[in-house]
N, CA, C and O atoms as a CHARMM CRD file, in Angstrom:
* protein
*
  300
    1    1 UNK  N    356.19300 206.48000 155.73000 PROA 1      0.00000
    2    1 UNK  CA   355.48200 206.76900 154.50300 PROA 1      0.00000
    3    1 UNK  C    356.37100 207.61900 153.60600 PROA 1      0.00000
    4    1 UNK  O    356.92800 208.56100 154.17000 PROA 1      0.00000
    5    2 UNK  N    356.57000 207.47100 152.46700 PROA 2      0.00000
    6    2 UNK  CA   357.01800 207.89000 151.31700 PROA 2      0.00000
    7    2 UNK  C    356.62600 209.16000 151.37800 PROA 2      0.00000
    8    2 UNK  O    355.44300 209.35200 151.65700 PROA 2      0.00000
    9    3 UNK  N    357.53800 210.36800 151.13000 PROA 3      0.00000
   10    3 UNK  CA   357.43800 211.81100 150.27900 PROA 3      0.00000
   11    3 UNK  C    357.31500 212.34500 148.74700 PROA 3      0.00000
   12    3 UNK  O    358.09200 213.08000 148.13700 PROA 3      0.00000
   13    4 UNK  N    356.46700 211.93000 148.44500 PROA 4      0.00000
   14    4 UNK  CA   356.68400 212.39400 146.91100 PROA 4      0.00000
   15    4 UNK  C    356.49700 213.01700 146.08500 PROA 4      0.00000
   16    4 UNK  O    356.36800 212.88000 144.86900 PROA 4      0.00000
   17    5 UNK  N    356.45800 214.36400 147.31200 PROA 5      0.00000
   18    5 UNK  CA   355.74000 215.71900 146.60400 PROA 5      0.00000
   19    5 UNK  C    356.48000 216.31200 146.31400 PROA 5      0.00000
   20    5 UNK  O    357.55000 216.25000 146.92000 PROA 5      0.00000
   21    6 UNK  N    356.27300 217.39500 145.00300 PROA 6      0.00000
   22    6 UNK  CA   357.22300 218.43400 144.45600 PROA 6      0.00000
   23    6 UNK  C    357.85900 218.99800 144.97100 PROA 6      0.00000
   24    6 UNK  O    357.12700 219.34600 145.89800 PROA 6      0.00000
   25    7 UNK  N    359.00600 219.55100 145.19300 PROA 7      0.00000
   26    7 UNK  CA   359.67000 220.29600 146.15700 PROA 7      0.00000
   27    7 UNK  C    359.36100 221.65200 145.44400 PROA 7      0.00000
   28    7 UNK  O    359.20200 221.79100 144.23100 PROA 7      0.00000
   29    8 UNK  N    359.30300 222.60500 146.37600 PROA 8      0.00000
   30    8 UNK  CA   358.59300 224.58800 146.44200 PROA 8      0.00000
   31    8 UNK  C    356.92100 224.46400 146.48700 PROA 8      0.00000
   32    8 UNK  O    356.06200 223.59400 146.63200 PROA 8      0.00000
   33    9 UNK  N    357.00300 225.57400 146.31700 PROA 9      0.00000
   34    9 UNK  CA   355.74000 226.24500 146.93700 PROA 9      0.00000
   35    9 UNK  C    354.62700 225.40500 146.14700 PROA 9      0.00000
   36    9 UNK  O    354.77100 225.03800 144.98100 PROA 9      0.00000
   37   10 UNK  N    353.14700 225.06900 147.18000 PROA 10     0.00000
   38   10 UNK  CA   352.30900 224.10400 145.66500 PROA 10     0.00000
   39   10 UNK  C    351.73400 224.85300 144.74900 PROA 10     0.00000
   40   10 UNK  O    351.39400 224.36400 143.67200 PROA 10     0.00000
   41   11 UNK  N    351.44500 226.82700 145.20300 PROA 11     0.00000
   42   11 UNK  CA   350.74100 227.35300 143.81600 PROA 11     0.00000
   43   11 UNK  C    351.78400 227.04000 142.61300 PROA 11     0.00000
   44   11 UNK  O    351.28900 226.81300 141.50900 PROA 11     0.00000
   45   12 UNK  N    353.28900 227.01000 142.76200 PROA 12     0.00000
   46   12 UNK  CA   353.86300 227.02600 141.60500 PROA 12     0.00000
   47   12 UNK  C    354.30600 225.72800 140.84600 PROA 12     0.00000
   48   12 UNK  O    354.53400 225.76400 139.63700 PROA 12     0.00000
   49   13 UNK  N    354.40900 224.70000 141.50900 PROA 13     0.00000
   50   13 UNK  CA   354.04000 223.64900 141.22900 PROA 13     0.00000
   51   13 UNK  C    355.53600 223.27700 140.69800 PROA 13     0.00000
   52   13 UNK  O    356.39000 224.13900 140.49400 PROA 13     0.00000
   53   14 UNK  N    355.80500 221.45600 140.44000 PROA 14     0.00000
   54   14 UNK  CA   356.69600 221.09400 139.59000 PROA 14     0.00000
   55   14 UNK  C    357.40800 222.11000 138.47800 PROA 14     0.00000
   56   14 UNK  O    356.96300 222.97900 137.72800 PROA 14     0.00000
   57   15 UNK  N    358.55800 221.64100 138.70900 PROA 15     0.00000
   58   15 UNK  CA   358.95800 222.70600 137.15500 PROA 15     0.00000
   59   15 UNK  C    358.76600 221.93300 135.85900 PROA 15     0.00000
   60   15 UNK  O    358.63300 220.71000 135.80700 PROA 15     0.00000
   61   16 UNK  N    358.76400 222.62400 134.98800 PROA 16     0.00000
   62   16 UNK  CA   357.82400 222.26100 133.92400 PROA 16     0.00000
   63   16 UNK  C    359.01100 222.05400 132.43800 PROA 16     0.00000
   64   16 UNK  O    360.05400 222.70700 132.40900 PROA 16     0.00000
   65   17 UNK  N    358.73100 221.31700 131.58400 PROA 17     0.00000
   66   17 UNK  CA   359.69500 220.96900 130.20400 PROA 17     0.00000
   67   17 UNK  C    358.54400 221.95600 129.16700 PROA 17     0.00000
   68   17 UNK  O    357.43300 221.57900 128.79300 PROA 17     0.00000
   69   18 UNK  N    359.14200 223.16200 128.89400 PROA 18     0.00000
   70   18 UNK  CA   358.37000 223.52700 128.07800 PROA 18     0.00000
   71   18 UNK  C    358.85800 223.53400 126.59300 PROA 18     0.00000
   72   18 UNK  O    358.29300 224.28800 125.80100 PROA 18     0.00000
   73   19 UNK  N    359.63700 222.92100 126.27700 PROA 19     0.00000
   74   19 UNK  CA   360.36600 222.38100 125.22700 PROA 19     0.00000
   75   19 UNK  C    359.68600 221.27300 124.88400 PROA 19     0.00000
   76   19 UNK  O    359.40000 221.07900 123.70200 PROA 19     0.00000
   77   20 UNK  N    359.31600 220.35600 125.91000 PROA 20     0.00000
   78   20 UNK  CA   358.28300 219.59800 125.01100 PROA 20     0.00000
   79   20 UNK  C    356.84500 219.75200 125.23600 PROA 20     0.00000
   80   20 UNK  O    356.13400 218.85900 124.77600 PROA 20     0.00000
   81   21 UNK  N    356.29000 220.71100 125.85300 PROA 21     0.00000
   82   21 UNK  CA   354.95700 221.13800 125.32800 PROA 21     0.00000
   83   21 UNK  C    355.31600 222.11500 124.35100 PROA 21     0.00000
   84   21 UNK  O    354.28100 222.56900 123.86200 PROA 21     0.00000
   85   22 UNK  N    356.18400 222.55700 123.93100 PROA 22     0.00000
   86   22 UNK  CA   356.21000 222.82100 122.34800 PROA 22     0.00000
   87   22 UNK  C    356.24100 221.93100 121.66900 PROA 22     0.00000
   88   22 UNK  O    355.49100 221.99300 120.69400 PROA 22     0.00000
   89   23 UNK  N    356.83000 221.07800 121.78000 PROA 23     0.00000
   90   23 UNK  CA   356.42400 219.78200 120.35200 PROA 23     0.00000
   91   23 UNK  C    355.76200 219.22700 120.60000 PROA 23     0.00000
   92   23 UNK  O    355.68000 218.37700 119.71300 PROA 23     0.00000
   93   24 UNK  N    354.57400 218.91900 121.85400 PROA 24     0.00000
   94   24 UNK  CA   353.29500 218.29800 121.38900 PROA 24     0.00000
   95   24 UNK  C    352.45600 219.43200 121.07300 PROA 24     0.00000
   96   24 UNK  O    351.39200 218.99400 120.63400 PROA 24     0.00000
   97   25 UNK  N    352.46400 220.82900 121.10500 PROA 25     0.00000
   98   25 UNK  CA   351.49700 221.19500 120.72300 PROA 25     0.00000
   99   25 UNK  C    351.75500 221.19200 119.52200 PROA 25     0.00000
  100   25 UNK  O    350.76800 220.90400 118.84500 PROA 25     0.00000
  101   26 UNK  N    353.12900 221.49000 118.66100 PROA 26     0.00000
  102   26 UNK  CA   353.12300 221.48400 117.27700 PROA 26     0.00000
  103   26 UNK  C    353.02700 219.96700 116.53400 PROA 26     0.00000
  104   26 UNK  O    352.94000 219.93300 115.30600 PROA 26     0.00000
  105   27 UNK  N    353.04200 218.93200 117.18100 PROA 27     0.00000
  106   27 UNK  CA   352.48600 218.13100 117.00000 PROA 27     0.00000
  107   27 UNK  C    351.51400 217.65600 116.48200 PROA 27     0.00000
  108   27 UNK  O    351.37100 217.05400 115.41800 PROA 27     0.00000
  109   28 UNK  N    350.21400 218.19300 117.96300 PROA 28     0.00000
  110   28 UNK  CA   349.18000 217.82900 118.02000 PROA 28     0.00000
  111   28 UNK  C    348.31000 219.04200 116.55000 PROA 28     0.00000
  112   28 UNK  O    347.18300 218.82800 116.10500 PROA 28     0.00000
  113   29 UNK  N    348.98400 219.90200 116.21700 PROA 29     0.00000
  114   29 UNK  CA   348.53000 221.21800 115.33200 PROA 29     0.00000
  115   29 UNK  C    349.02900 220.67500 114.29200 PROA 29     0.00000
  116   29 UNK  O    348.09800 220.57900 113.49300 PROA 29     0.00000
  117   30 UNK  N    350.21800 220.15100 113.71600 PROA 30     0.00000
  118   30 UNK  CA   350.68700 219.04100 112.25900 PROA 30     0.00000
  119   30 UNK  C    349.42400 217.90600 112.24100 PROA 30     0.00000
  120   30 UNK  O    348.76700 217.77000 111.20900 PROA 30     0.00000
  121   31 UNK  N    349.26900 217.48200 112.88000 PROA 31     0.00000
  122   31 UNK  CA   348.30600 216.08800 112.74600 PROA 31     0.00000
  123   31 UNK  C    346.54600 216.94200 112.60900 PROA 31     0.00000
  124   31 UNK  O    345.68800 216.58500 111.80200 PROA 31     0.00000
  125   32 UNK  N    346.40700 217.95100 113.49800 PROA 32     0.00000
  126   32 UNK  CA   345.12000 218.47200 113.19400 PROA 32     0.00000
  127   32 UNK  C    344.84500 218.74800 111.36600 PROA 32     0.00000
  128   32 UNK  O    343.86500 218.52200 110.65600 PROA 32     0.00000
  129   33 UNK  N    345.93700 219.21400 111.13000 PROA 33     0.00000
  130   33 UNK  CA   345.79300 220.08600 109.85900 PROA 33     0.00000
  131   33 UNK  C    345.75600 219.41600 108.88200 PROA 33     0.00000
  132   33 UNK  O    345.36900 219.94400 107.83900 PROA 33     0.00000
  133   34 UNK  N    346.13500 218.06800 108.89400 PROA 34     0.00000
  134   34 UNK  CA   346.35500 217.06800 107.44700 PROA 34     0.00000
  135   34 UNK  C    345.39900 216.29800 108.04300 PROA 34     0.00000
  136   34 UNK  O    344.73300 215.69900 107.19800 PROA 34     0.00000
  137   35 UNK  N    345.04500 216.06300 109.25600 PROA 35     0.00000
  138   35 UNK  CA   343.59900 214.93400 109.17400 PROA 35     0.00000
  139   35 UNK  C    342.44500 215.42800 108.54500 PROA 35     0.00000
  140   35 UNK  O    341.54800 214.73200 108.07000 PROA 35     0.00000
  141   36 UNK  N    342.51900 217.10400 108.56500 PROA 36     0.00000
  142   36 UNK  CA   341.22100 218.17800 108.24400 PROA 36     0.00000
  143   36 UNK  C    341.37000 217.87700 106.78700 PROA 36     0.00000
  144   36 UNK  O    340.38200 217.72700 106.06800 PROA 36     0.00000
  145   37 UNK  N    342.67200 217.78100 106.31800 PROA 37     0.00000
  146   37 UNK  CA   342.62100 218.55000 105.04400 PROA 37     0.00000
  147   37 UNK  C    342.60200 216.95700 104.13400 PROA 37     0.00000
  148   37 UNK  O    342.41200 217.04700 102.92100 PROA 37     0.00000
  149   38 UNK  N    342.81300 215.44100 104.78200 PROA 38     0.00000
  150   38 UNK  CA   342.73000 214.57200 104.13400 PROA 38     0.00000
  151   38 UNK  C    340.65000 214.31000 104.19800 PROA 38     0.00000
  152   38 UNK  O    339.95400 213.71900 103.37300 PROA 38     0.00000
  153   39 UNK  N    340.27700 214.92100 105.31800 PROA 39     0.00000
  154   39 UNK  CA   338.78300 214.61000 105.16200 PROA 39     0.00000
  155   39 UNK  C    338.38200 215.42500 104.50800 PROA 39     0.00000
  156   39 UNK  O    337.54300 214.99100 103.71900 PROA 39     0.00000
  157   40 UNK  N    338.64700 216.90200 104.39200 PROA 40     0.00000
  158   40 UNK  CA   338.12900 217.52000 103.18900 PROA 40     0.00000
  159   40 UNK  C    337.89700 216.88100 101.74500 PROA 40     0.00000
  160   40 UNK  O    336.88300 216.72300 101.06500 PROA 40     0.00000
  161   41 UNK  N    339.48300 216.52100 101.51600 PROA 41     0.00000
  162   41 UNK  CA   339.59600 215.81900 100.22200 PROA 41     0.00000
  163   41 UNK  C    338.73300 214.91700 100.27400 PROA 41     0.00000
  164   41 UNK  O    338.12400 215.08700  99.21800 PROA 41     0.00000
  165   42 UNK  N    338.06200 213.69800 101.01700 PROA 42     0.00000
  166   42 UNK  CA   337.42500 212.67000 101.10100 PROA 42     0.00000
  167   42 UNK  C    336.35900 213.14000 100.85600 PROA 42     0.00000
  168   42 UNK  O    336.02000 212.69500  99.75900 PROA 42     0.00000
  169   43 UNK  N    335.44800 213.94300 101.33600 PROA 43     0.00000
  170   43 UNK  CA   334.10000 214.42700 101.08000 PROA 43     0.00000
  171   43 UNK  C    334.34000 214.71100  99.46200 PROA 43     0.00000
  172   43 UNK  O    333.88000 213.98700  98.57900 PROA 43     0.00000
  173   44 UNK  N    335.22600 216.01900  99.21000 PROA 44     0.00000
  174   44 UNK  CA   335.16400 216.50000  97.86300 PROA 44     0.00000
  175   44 UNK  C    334.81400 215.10300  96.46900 PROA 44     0.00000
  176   44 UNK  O    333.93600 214.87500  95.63800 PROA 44     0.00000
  177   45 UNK  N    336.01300 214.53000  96.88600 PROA 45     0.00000
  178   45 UNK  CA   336.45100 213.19500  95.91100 PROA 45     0.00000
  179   45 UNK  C    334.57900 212.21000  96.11600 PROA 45     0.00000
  180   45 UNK  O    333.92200 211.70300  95.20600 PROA 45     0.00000
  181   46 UNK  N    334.29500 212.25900  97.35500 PROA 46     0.00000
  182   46 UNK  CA   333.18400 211.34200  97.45900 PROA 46     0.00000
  183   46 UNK  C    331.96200 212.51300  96.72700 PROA 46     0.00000
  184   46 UNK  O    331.24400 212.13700  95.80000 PROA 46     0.00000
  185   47 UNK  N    331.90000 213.51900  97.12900 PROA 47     0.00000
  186   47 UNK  CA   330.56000 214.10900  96.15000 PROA 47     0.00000
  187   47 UNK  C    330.89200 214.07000  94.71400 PROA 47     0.00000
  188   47 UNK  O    329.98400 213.97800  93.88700 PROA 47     0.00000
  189   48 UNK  N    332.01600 214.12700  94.39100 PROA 48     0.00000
  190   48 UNK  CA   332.26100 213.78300  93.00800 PROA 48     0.00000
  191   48 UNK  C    331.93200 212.74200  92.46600 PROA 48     0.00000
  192   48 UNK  O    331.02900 212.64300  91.63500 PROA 48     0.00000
  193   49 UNK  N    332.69200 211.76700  92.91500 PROA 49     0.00000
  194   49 UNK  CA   332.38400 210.28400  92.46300 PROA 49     0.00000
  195   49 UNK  C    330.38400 209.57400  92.27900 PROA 49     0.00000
  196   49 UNK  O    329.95200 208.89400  91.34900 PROA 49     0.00000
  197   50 UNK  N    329.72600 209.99400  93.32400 PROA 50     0.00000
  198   50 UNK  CA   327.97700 209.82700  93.76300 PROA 50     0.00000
  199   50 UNK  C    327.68400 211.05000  92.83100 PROA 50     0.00000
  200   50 UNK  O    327.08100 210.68900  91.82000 PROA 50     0.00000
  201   51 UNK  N    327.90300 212.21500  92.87400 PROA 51     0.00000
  202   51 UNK  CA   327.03600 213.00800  92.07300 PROA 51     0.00000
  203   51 UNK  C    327.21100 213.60500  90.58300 PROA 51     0.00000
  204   51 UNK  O    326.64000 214.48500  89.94000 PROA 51     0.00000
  205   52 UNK  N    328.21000 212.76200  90.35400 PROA 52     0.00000
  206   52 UNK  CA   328.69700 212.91600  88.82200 PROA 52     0.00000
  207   52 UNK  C    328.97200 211.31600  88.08500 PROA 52     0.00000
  208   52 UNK  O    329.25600 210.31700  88.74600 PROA 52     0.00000
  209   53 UNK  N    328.84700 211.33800  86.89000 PROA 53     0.00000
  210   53 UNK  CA   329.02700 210.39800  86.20100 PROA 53     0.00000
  211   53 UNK  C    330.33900 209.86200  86.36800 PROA 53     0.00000
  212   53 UNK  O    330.30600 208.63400  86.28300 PROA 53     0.00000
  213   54 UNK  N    331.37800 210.27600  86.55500 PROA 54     0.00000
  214   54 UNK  CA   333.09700 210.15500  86.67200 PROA 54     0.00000
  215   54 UNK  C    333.06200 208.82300  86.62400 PROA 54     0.00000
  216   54 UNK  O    333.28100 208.06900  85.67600 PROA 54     0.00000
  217   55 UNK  N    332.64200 208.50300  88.20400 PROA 55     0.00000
  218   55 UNK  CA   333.01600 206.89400  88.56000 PROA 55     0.00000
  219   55 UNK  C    333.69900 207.07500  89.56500 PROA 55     0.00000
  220   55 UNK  O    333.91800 208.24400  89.88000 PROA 55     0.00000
  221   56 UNK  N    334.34400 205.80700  90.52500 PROA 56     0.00000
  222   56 UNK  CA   335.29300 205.54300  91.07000 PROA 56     0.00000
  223   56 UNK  C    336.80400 205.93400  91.16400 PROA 56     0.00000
  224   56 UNK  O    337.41000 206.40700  92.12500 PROA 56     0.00000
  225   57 UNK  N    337.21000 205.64300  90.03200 PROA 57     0.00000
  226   57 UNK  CA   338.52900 206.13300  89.81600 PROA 57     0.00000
  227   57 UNK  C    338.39300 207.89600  89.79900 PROA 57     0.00000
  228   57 UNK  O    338.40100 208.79900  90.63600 PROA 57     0.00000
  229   58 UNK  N    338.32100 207.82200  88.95800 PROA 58     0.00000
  230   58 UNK  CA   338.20400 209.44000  89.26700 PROA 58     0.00000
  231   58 UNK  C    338.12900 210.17500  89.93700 PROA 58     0.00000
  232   58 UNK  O    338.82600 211.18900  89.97400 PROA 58     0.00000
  233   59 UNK  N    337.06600 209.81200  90.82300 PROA 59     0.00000
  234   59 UNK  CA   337.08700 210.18600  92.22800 PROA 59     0.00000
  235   59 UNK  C    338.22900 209.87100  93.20200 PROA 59     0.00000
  236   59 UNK  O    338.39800 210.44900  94.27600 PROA 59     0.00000
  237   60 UNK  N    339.06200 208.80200  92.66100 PROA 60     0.00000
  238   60 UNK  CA   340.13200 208.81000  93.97400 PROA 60     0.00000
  239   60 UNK  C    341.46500 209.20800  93.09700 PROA 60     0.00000
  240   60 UNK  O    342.53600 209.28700  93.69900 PROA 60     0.00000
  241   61 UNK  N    341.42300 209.41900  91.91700 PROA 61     0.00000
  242   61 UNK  CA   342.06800 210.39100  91.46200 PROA 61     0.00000
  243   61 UNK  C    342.17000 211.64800  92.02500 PROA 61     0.00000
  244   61 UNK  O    343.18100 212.24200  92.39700 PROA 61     0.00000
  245   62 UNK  N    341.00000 211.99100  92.04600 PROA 62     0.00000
  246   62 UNK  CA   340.56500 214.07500  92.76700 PROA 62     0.00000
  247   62 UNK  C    341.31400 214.07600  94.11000 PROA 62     0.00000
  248   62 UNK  O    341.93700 215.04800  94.53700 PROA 62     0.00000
  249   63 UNK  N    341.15800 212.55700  94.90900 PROA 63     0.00000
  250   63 UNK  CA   341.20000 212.64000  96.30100 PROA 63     0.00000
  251   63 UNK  C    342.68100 212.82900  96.21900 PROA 63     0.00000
  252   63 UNK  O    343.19300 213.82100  96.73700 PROA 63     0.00000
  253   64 UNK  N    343.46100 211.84800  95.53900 PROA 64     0.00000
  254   64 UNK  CA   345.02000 212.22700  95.67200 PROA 64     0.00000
  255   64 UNK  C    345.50100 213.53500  95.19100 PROA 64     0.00000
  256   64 UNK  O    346.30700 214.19000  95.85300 PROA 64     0.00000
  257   65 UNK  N    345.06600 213.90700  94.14100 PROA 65     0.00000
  258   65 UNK  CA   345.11400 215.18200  93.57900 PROA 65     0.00000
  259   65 UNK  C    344.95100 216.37400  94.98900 PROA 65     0.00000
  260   65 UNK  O    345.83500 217.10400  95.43900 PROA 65     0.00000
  261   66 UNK  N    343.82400 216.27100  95.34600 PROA 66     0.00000
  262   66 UNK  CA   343.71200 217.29200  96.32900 PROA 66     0.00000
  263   66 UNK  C    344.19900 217.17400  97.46500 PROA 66     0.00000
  264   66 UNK  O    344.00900 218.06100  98.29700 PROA 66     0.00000
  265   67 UNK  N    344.91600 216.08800  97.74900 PROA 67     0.00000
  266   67 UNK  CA   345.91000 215.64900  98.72400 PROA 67     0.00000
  267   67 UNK  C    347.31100 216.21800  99.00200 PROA 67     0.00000
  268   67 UNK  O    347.97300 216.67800  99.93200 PROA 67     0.00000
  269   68 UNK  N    347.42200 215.87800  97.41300 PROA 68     0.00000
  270   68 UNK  CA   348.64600 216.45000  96.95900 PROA 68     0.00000
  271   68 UNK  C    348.87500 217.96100  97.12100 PROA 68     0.00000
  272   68 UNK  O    349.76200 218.44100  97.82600 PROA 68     0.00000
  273   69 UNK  N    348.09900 218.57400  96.48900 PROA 69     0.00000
  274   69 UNK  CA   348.17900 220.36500  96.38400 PROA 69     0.00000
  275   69 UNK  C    347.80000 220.89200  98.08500 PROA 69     0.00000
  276   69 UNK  O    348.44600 221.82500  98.56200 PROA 69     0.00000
  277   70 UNK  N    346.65800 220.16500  98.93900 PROA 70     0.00000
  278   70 UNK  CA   346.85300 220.52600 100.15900 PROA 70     0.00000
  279   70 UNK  C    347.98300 220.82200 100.93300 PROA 70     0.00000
  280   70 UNK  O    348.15800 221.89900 101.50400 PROA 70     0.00000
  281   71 UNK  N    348.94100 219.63400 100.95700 PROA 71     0.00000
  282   71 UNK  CA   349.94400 219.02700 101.55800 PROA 71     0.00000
  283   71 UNK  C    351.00200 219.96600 101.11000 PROA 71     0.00000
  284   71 UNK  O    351.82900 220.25400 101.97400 PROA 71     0.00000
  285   72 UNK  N    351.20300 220.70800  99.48800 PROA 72     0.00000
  286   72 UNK  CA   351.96400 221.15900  99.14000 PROA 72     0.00000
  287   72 UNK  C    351.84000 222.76100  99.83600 PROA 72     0.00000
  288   72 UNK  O    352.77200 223.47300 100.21000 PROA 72     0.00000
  289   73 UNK  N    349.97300 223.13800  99.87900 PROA 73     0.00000
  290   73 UNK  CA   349.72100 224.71900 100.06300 PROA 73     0.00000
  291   73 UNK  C    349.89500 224.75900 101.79500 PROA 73     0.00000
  292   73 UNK  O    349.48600 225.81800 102.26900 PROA 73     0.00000
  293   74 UNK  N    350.45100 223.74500 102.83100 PROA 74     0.00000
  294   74 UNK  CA   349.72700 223.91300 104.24100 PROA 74     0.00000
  295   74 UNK  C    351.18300 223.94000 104.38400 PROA 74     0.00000
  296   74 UNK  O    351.41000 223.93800 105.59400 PROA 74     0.00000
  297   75 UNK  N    352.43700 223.96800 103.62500 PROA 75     0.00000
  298   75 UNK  CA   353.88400 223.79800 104.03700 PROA 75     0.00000
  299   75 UNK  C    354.36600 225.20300 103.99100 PROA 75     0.00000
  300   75 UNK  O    355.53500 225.46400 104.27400 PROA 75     0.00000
């Protein structure tokens, strides 16, 4: 039968790449922050568009607009 357990002790376990659980967590924290901040914009742009006369365009005007300045203020 095959051995294919970690070699040392098991509380300490495999050794670990923590070089790349730094880049998935900064990763996974880049992608949190612009999915938040593109649905923000989506709500904003959508109560605009339904609860104001604007229209359509306009509303996805706001949405890029506030896309834009997000993207610019989260850098």
């Amino acid at each position: 039968m095959a051995d294919s357990h970690p070699e040392g002790v098991v509380e300490t376990g495999a050794k670990m790449d923590y070089e790349e659980h730094e880049r998935s967590y900064t990763l996974f924290v880049n992608l949190s922050k612009y999915i938040l901040l593109s649905c923000a914009a989506l709500l904003i742009a959508m109560a605009f568009g339904f609860f104001t006369s604007a229209g359509f365009f306009s509303a996805f005007f706001l949405f890029i607009f506030l896309c834009v300045v997000g993207v610019w203020a989260l850098r």
